[in-house]
C-alpha positions as CSV (number, residue, x, y, z in Angstrom):
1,X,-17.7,13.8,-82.7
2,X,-19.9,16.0,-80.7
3,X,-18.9,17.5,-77.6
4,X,-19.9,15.3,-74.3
5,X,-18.8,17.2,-71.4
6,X,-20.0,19.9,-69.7
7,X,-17.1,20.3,-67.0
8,X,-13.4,20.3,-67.4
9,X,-11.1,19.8,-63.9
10,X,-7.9,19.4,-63.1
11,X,-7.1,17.0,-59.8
12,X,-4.1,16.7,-58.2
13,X,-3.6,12.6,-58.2
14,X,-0.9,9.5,-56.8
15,X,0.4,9.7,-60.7
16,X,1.0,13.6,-61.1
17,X,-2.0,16.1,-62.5
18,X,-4.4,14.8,-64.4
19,X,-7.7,16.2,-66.4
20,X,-11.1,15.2,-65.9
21,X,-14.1,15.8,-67.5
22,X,-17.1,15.5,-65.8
23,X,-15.3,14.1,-63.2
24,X,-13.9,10.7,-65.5
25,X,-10.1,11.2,-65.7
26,X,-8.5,11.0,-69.5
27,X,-6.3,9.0,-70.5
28,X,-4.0,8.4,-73.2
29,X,-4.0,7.0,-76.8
30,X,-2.9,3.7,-75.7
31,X,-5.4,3.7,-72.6
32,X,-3.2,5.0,-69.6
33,X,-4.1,7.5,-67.4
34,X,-2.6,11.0,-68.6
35,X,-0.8,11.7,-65.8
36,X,1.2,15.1,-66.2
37,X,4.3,16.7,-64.0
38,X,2.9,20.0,-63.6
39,X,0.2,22.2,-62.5
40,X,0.5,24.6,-65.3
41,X,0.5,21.7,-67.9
42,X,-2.5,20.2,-66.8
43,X,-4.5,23.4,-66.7
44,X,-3.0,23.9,-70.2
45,X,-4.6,20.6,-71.1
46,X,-7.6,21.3,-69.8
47,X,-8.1,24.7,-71.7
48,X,-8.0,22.9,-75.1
49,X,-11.0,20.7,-73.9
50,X,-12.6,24.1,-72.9
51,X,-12.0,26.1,-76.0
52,X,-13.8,23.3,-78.0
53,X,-17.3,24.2,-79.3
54,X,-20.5,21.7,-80.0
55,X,-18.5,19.7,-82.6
56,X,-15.1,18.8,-81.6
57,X,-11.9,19.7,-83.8
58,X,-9.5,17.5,-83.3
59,X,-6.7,19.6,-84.9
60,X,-7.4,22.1,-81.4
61,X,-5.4,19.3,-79.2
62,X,-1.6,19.7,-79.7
63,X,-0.8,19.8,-76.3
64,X,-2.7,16.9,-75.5
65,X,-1.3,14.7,-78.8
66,X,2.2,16.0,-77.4
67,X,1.4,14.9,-73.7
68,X,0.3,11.1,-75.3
69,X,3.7,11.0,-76.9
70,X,5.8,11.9,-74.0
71,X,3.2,8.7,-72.0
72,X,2.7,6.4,-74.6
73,X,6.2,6.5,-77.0
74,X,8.7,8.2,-75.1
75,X,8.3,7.0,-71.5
76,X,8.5,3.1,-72.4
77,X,11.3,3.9,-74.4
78,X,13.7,6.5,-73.6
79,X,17.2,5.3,-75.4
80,X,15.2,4.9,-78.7
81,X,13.3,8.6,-78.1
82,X,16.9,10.1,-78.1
83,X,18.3,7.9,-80.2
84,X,15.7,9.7,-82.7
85,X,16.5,13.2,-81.6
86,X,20.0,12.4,-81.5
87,X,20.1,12.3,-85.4
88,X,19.3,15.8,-85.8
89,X,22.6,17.0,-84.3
90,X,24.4,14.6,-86.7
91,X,23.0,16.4,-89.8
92,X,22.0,19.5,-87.8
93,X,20.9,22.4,-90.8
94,X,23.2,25.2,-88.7
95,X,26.2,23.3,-89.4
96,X,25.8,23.4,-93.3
97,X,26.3,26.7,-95.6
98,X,26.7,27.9,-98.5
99,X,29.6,28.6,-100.3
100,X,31.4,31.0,-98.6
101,X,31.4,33.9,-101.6
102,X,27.8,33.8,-101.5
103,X,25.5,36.2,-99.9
104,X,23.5,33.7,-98.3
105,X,26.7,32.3,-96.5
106,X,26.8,35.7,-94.9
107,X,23.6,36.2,-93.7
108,X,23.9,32.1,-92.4
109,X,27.0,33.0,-90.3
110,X,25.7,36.1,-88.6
111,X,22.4,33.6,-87.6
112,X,23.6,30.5,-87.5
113,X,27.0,31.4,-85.5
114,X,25.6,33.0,-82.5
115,X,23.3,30.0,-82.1
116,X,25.9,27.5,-82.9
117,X,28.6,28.7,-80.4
118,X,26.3,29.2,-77.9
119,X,25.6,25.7,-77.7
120,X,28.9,24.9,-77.7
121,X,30.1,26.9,-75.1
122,X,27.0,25.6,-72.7
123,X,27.3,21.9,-73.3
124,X,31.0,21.6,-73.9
125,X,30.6,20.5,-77.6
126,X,32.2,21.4,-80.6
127,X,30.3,21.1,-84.3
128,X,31.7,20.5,-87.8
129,X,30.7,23.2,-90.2
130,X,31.0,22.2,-93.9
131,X,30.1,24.7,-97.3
132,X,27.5,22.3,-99.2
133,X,25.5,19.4,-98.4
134,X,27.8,16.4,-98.4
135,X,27.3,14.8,-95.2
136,X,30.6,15.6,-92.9
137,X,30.2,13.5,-89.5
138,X,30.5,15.3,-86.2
139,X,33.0,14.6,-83.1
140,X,31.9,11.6,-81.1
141,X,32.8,13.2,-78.4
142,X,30.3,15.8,-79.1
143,X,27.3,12.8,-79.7
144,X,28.0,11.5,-76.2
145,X,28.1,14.8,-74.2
146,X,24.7,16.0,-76.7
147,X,23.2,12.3,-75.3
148,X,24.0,13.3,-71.8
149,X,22.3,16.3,-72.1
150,X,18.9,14.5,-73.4
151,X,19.0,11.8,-70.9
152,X,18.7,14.4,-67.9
153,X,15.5,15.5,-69.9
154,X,11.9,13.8,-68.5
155,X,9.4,12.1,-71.3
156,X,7.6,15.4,-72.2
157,X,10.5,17.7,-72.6
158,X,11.9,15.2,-75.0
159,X,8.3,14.6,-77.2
160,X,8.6,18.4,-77.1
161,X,12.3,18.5,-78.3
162,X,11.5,15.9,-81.0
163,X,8.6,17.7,-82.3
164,X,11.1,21.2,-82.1
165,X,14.7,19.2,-83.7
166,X,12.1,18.0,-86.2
167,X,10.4,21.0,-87.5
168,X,14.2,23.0,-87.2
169,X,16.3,19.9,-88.9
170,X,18.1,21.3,-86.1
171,X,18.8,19.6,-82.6
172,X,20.9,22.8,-81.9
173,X,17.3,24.9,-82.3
174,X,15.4,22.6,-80.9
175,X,17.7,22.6,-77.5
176,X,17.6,26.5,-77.7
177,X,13.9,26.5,-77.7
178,X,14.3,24.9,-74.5
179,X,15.5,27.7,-72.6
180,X,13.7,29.9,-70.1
181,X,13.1,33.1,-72.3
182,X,13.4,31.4,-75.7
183,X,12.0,33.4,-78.9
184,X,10.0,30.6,-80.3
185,X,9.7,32.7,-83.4
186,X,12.9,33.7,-83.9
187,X,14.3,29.9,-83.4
188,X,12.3,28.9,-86.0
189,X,12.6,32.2,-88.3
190,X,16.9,30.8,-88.1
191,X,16.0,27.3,-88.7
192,X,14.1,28.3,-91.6
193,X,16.7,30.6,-92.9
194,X,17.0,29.4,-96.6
195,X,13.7,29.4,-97.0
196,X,13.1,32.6,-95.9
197,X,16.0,34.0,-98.2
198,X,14.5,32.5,-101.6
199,X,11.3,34.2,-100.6
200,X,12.9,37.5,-100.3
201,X,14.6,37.0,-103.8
202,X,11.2,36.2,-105.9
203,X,8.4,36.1,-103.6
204,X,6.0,33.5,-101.5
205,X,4.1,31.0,-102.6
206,X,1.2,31.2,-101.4
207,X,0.5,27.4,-100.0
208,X,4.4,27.2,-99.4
209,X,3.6,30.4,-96.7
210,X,0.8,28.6,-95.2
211,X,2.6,25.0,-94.5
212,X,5.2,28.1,-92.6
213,X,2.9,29.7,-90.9
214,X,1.6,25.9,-90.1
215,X,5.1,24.8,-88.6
216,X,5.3,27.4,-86.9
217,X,2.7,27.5,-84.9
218,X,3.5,23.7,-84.2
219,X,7.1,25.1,-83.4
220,X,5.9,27.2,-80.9
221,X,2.9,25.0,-79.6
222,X,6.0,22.7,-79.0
223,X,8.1,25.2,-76.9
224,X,5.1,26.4,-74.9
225,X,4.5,22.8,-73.9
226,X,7.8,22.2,-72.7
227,X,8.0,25.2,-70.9
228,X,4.9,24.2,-68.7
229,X,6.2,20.6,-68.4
230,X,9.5,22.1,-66.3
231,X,9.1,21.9,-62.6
């Protein structure tokens, strides 16, 4: 597709903040109006449509494929958005090691603790941690006060933590990436832990460090986009 538009705006509307180009206002996959919450989201939007050159590259709209998620799939729907998300903390990667007389079981517990208690200790949970990867099922308790926590999140916040617990296998990562002042890079760099470690033993591949550098910049497209979703 070749480019159309000539001007890209951002109006202030009844719905939220939407985008417009030459003056027609977007809308979604599914035909709504993209109505965001924020200011800073909106103009986020509006840059990828900028950036674009003479033939449009659809791969240069993350934001906006994350923004018809959260309108189209997640706000119609919100018990079956974190039912989804949900499953990553029942299977969450932090929570399963190596044997502990392995090196690798060190270098996962001075990672994978810090990140684990912290979540703990700020939503009142407590995880299962199990040497191997038979499943080992996590407190109720823990579910319930983890789907609290998501239900107090709006649409985009939770397209943007599916897209994060995906890439992580971690909900525990993807809620971290949440935070004001989260190191995108460094979230992902834990979640990919294992990964990382074989490489350091006997090398990269090289397509296996591209689909990395690939989910990571997903990772931390993700992140940004939650980030300018908070009011």
């Amino acid at each position: 597709m070749k480019r159309f538009w000539r001007e890209v705006t951002v109006e202030r509307t009844g719905l939220g903040w939407e985008v417009a180009l030459d003056g027609r206002k977007l809308r979604t996959a599914r035909g709504v109006p993209q109505a965001v919450p924020t200011r800073a989201l909106a103009e986020a939007l509006a840059e990828e449509w900028r950036a674009q050159d003479e033939v449009v590259d659809s791969a240069g709209f993350i934001l906006r494929d994350l923004a018809d998620y959260a309108i189209d799939v997640v706000g119609p729907d919100r018990g079956e958005a974190i039912g989804r998300i949900l499953k990553y903390a029942e299977s969450d990667t932090l929570c399963y090691r190596a044997e502990p007389d392995e090196p690798l079981a060190a270098r996962q517990r001075e990672v994978w603790e810090p990140l684990l208690k912290a979540c703990e200790q700020v939503h009142g949970v407590r995880f299962v941690r199990a040497a191997g990867v038979l499943h080992r099922a996590q407190p109720q308790a823990t579910l319930g006060r983890l789907r609290a926590r998501l239900d107090a999140l709006c649409p985009f916040q939770l397209a943007a933590l599916q897209t994060l617990a995906s890439l992580a296998a971690s909900l525990v990562v993807g809620l971290a990436a949440l935070e004001p002042e989260a190191n995108a890079s460094a979230l992902y760099a834990a979640a990919n832990l294992e990964q990382d470690w074989q490489a350091g033993l006997w090398g990269w591949e090289p397509e296996a460090e591209a689909r990395r550098g690939r989910k990571l910049a997903e990772f931390t497209a993700a992140a940004r986009f939650a980030a300018l979703a908070r009011k």
